[in-house]
C-alpha positions as CSV (number, residue, x, y, z in Angstrom):
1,X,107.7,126.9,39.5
2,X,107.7,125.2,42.7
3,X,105.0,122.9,43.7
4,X,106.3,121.6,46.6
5,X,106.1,124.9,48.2
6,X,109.5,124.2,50.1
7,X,111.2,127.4,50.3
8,X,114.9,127.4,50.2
9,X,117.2,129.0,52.7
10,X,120.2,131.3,52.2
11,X,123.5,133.3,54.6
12,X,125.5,135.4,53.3
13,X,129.5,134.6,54.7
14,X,130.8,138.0,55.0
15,X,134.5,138.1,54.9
16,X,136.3,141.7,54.7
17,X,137.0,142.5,50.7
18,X,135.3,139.0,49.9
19,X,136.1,135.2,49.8
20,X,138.4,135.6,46.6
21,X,142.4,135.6,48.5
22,X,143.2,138.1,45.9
23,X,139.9,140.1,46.1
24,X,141.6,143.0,48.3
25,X,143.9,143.8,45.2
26,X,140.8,144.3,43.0
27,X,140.1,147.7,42.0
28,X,137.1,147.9,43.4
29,X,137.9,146.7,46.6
30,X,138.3,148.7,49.6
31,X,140.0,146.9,51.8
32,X,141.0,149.5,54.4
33,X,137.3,149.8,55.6
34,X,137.9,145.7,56.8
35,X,137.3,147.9,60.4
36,X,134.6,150.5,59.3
37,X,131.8,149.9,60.9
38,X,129.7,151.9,58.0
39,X,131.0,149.2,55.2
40,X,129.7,146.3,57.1
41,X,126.3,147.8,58.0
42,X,125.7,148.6,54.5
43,X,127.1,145.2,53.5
44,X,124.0,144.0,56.3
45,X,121.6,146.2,54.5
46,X,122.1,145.0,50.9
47,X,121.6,141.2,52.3
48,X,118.6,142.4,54.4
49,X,117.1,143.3,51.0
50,X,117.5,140.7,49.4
51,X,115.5,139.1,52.2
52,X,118.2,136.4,53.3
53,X,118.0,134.4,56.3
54,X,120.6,135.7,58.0
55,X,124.4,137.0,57.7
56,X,127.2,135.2,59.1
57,X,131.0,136.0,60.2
58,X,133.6,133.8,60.8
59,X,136.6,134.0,63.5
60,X,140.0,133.1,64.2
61,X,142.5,133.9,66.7
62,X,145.7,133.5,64.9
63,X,147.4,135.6,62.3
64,X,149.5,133.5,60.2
65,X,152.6,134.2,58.9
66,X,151.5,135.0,55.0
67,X,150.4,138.2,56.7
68,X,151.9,140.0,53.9
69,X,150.0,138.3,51.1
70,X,146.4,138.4,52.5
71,X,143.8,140.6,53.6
72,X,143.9,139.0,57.9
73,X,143.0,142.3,59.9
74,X,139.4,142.0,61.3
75,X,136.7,143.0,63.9
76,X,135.6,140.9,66.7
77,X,132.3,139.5,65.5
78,X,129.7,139.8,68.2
79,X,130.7,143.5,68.3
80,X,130.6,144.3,64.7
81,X,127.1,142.3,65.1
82,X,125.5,144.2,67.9
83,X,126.6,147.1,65.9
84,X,124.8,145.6,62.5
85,X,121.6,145.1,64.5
86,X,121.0,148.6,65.3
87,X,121.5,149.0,61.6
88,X,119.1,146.0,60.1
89,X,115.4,145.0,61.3
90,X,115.3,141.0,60.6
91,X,118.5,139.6,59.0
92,X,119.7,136.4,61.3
93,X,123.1,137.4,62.4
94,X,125.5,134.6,63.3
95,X,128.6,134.5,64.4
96,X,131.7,132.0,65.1
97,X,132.9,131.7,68.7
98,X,135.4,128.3,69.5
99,X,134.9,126.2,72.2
100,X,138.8,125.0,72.8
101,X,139.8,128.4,73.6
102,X,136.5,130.1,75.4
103,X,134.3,129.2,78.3
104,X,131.1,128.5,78.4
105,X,129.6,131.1,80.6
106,X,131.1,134.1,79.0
107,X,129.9,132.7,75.4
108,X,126.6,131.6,76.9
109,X,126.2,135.5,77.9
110,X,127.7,137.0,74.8
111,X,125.1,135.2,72.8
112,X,122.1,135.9,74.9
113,X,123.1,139.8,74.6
114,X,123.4,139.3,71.5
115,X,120.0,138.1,71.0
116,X,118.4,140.4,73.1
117,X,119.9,144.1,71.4
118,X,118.9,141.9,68.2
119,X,115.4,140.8,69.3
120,X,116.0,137.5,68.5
121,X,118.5,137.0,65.7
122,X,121.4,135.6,67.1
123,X,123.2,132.8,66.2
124,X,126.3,130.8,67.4
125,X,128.5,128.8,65.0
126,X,130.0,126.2,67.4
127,X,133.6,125.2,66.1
128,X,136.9,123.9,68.0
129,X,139.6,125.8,66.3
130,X,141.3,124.2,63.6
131,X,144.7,125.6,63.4
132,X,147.6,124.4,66.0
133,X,149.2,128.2,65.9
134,X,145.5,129.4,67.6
135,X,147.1,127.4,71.1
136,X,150.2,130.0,71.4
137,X,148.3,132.8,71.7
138,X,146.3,131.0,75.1
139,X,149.2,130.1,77.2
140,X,149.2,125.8,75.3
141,X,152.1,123.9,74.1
142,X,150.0,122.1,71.7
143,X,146.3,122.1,69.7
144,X,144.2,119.7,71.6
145,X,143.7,116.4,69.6
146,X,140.4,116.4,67.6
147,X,138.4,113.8,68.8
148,X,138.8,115.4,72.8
149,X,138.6,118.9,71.1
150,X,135.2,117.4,69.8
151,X,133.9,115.9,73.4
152,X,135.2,119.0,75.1
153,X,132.7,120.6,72.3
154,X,129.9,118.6,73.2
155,X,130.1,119.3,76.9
156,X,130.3,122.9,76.4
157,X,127.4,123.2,74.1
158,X,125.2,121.5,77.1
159,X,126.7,123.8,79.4
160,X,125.9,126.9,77.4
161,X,122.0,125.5,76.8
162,X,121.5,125.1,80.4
163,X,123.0,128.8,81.2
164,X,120.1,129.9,79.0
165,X,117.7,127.6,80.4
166,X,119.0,128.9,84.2
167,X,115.4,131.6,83.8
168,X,112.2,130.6,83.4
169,X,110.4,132.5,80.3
170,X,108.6,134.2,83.3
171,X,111.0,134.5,86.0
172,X,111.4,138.8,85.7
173,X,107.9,140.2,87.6
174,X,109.3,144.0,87.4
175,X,106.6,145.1,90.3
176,X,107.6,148.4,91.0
177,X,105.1,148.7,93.8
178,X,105.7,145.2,95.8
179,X,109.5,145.8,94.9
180,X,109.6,142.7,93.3
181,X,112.0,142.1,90.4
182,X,112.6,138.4,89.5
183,X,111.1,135.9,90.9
184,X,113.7,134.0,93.0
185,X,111.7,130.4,92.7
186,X,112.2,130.8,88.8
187,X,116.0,131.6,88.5
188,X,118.4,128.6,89.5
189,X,121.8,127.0,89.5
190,X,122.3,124.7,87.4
191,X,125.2,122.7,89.0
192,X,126.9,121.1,86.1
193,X,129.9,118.7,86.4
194,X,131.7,117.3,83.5
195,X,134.5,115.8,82.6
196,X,135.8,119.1,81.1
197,X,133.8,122.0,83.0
198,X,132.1,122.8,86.8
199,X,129.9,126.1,85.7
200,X,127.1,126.7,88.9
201,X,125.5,129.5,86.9
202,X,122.5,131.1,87.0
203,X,123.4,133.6,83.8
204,X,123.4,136.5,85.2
205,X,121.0,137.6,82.3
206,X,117.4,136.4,81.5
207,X,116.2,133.8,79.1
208,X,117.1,135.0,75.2
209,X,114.0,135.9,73.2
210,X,114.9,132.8,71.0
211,X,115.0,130.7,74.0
212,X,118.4,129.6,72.6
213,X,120.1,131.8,69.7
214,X,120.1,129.2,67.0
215,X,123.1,126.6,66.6
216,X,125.4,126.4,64.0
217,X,128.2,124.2,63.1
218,X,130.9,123.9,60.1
219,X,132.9,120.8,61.2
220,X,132.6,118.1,58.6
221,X,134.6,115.1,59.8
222,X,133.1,112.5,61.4
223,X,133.1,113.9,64.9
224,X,131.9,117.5,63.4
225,X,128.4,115.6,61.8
226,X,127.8,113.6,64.8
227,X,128.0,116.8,66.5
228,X,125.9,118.8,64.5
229,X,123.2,115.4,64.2
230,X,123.5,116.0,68.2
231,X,123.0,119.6,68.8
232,X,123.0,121.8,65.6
233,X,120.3,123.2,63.6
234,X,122.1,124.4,60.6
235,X,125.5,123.2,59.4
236,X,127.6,125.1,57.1
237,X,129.6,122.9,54.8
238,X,132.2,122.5,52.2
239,X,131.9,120.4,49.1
240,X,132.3,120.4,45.3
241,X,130.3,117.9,43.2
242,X,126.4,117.4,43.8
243,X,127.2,114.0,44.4
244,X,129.1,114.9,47.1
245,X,126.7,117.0,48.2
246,X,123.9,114.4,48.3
247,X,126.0,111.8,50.4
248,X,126.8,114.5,52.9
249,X,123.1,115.5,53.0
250,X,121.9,111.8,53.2
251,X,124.7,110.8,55.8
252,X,124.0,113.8,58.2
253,X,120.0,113.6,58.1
254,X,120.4,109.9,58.6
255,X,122.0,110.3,62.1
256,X,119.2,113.0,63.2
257,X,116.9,110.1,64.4
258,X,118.8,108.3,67.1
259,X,118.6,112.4,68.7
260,X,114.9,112.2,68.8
261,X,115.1,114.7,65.9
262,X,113.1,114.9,62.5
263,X,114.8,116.2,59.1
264,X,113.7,119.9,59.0
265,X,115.0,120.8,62.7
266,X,118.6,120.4,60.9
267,X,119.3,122.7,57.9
268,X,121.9,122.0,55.6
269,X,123.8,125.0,53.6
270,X,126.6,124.3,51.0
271,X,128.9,126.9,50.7
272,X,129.0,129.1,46.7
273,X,130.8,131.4,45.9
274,X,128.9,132.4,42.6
275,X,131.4,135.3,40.2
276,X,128.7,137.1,38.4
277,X,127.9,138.2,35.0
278,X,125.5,139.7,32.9
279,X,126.8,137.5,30.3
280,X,129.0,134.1,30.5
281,X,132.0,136.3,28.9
282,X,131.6,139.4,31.8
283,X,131.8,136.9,34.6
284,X,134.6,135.0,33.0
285,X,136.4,138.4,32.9
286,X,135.9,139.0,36.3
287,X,136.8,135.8,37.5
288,X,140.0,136.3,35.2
289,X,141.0,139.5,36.9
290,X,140.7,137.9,40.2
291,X,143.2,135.1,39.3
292,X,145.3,137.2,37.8
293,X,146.3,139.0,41.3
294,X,146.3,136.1,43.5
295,X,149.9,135.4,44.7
296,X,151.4,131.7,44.5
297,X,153.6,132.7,48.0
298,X,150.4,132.5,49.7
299,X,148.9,130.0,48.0
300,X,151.5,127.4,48.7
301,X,151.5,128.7,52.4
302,X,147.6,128.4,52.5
303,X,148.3,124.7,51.1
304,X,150.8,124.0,53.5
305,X,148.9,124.5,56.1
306,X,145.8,122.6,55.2
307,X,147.5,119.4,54.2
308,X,150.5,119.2,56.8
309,X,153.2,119.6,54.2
310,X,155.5,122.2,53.0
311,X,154.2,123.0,49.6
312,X,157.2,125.1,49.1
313,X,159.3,122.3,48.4
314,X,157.7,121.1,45.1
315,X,157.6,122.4,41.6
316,X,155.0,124.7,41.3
317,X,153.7,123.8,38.0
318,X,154.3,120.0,39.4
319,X,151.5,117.8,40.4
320,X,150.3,117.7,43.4
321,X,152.6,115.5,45.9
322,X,149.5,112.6,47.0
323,X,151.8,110.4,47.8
324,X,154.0,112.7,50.4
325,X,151.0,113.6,52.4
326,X,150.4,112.3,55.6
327,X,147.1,111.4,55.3
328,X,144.0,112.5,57.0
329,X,144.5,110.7,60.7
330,X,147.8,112.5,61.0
331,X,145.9,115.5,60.8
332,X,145.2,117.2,63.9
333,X,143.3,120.8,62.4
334,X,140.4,120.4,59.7
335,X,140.6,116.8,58.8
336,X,137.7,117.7,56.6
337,X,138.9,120.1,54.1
338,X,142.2,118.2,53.8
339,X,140.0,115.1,52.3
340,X,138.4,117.7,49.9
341,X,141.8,119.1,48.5
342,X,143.1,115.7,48.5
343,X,139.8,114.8,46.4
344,X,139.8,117.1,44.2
345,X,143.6,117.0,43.2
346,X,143.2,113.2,42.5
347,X,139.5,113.5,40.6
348,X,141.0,116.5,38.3
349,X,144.6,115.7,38.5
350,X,146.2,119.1,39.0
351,X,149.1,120.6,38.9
352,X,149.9,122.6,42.6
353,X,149.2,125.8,40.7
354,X,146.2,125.0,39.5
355,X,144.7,123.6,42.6
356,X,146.1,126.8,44.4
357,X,143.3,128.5,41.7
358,X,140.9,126.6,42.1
359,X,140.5,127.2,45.4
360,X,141.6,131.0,45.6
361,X,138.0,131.8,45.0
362,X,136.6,130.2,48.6
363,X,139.2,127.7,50.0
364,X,138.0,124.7,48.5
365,X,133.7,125.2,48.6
366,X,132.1,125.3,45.7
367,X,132.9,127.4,43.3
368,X,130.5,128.6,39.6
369,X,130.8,131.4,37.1
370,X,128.3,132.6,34.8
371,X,125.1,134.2,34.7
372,X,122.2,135.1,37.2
373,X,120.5,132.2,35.6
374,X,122.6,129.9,35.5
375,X,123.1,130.5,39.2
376,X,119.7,129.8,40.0
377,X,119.7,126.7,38.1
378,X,122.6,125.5,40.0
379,X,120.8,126.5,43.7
380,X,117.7,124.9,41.9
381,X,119.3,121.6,40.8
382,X,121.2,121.0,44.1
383,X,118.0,122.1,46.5
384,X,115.8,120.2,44.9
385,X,117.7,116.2,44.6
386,X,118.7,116.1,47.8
387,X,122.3,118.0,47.6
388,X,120.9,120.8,50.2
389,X,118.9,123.4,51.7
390,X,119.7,126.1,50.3
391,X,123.9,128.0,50.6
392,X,126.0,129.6,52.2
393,X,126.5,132.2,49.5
394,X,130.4,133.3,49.9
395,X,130.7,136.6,47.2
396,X,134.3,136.6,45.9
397,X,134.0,140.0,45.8
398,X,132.2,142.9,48.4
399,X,130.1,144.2,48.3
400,X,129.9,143.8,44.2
401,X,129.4,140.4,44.5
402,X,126.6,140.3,47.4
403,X,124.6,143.0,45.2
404,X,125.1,141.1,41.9
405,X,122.8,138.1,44.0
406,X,120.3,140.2,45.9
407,X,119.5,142.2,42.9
408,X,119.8,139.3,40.0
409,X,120.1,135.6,41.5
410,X,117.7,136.5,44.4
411,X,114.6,137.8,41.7
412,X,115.3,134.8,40.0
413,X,114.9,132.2,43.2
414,X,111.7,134.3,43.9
415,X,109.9,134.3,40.4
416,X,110.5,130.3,40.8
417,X,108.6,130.1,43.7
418,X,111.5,129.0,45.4
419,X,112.7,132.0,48.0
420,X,110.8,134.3,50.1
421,X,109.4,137.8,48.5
422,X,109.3,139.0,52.3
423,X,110.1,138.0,55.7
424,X,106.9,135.8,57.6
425,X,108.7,136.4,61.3
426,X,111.0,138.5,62.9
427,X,113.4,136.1,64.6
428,X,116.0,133.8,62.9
429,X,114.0,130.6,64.3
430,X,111.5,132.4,62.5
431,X,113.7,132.6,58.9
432,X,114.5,129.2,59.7
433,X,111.5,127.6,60.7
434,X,112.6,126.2,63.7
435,X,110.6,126.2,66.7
436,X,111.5,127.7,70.2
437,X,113.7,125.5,72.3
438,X,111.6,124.0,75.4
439,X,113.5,125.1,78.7
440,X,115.5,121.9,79.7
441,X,114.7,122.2,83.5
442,X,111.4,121.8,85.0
443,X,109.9,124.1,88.0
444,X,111.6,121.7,90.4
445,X,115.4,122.3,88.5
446,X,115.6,119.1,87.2
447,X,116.9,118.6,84.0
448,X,114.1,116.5,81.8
């Protein structure tokens, strides 16, 4: 049971055939629906019963060159969401848009329609871009250097508040008879000038129901947790050991005072990818069958790409080349998830190959095999000393994997007293328990 009465929180990260590299070679995968609109509504609808918090795609805008090895093709994900609201009634529905290579007024109105056709679910996961092929296709020599990608970031995210703050709640009057729309007194410019942007604004689109759609961010590096102690209110994260998981918990609530912010308006969400069994030997047999199609060619490309050296150059069943790296400030991508492979290599002392497998499953976040119950001890254990809020759930495998938790791992959270047996609200603030964002300007336009 659970006499605290705090309720833990859960997103499903919905990735085409699953997280698994390999899971589009699986049997049961089907991954030429990756752009059928059907596979992802149903996909919604399974997580929607399950009474998650909220749904979540991620984004890139680079194919890389192991194109032949991996399952890359996929939707733009504010249109596949608009077209999973019309499908779903309260799922949260969050997607990733980068700052580096967007501007803030057009992602400041994407989101806001997005929040409007959902009545109030959006959500925006706020990342720079990580990979230094994503500048080719936007006209750059060269990937912005992470800590300016990170104030550029930080500027942006202001700009895109105040966009949404450019309406009062009541600004649209709508009187047909005085032929009054808006009122003109409750609209403004908001006149920004920064170091990085000059937007005048208004939006050209009222307030979102959520006041703001709610703020995610993934970046764990230094510069990614000050950010998201600055401005987010969840933060998706990668990490293996509950250890770990505590001093990244304890380390990112810690900086939420000097904001003016309080624990609970940050929530913090792990990323598992759980491979489920009836039984300990039917999950090890699925995660088996997984392995046993993922292709070292890409795995020593994925490698090579998160830890700035060509894999391809060492003996495969060799251990992993610490010493040739060029450690983490010579990174200019995700700084964070080269420390965790780093880590990890070191603490288990692997072979390449096998820290290519251990990581095929969700590119280096957690990763646990076994039984409904011994999945809801793990999301017990963690949520309750301090190693999270709840997961990211990542299924290795859809929509197998997503139905193997809604229908087994999720009746288990709930008979523990632990999950919700039904939505309370019908916004994601709502899920989240986060409360409405206060407009920034007053009636006079100033910013308070």
């Amino acid at each position: 049971m659970n006499p605290s009465g705090k309720q833990l929180h859960l997103n499903v990260f919905v990735s085409g055939t699953g997280h698994h590299e390999a899971s589009w070679r699986h049997p049961q995968a089907s991954p030429e629906r990756n752009v059928d609109v059907r596979y992802f509504q149903n996909i919604a609808q399974i997580a929607e019963r399950g009474k998650l918090d909220s749904l979540f795609l991620a984004d890139s805008y680079v194919v890389d060159a192991d194109v032949r090895y991996r399952n890359v093709t996929r939707l733009e994900p504010l249109t596949l969401l608009s077209a999973l609201s019309v499908a779903t009634e309260r799922i949260g529905l969050i997607a990733t848009a980068a700052t580096t290579y967007n501007d803030p007024f057009h992602i400041a109105r994407k989101f806001a329609s997005l929040d409007h056709i959902s009545g109030g679910r959006a959500g925006w996961n706020i990342v720079t871009a990580g990979t230094e092929a994503t500048s080719f296709n936007f006209g750059r020599d060269e990937h912005l250097n992470h800590a300016l990608r990170y104030k550029q970031a930080e500027e942006f995210v202001e700009v895109v508040t105040r966009l949404w703050d450019s309406w009062d709640e009541d600004a649209l009057v709508i009187d047909k008879e005085a032929g009054l729309f808006a009122d003109g007194g409750k609209v403004r410019e908001i006149h920004f000038k920064g170091d990085h942007y000059a937007v005048r604004g208004p939006l050209n689109l009222n307030r979102p129901p959520q006041g703001y759609p709610v703020l995610v961010q993934a970046g764990s590096s230094e510069s990614g947790k000050e950010l998201a102690a600055k401005t987010a209110e969840v933060i998706f994260t990668a990490v293996q050991t509950l250890a770990e998981a505590q001093q990244f918990y304890s380390d990112v609530k810690s900086r939420l005072a000097k904001y003016g912010r309080t624990h609970d308006q940050l929530t913090i969400l792990p990323g598992l990818s759980p491979i489920i069994g009836d039984t300990e030997a039917e999950a090890k047999e699925l995660e088996q069958s997984l392995q046993q199609l993922t292709i070292p060619a890409y795995g020593l490309a994925r490698l090579s790409r998160l830890l700035g050296t060509d894999m391809f150059n060492y003996d495969l069943d060799g251990p992993v080349p610490i010493g040739d790296l060029p450690g983490i400030d010579a990174i200019n991508g995700r700084k964070a998830r080269y420390q965790l492979l780093v880590d990890l290599a070191v603490r288990e002392n692997l072979t390449i190959r096998q820290l290519i497998l251990r990581t095929a499953g969700a590119r280096g976040h957690l990763t646990f095999t076994g039984t409904p119950l011994q999945v809801a001890d793990l999301i017990e254990n963690w949520f309750k000393n301090g190693g999270s809020d709840g997961f990211n759930v990542m299924p290795p495998l859809l929509p197998l994997g997503l139905e193997a938790f809604v229908d087994k791992v999720v009746p288990e959270l709930q008979n523990r007293g632990l999950f919700r047996t039904d939505y309370e609200g019908t916004t994601l603030r709502d899920h989240l328990g986060l409360t409405k964002p206060v407009n920034k300007f007053s009636r006079s336009g100033v910013v308070k």
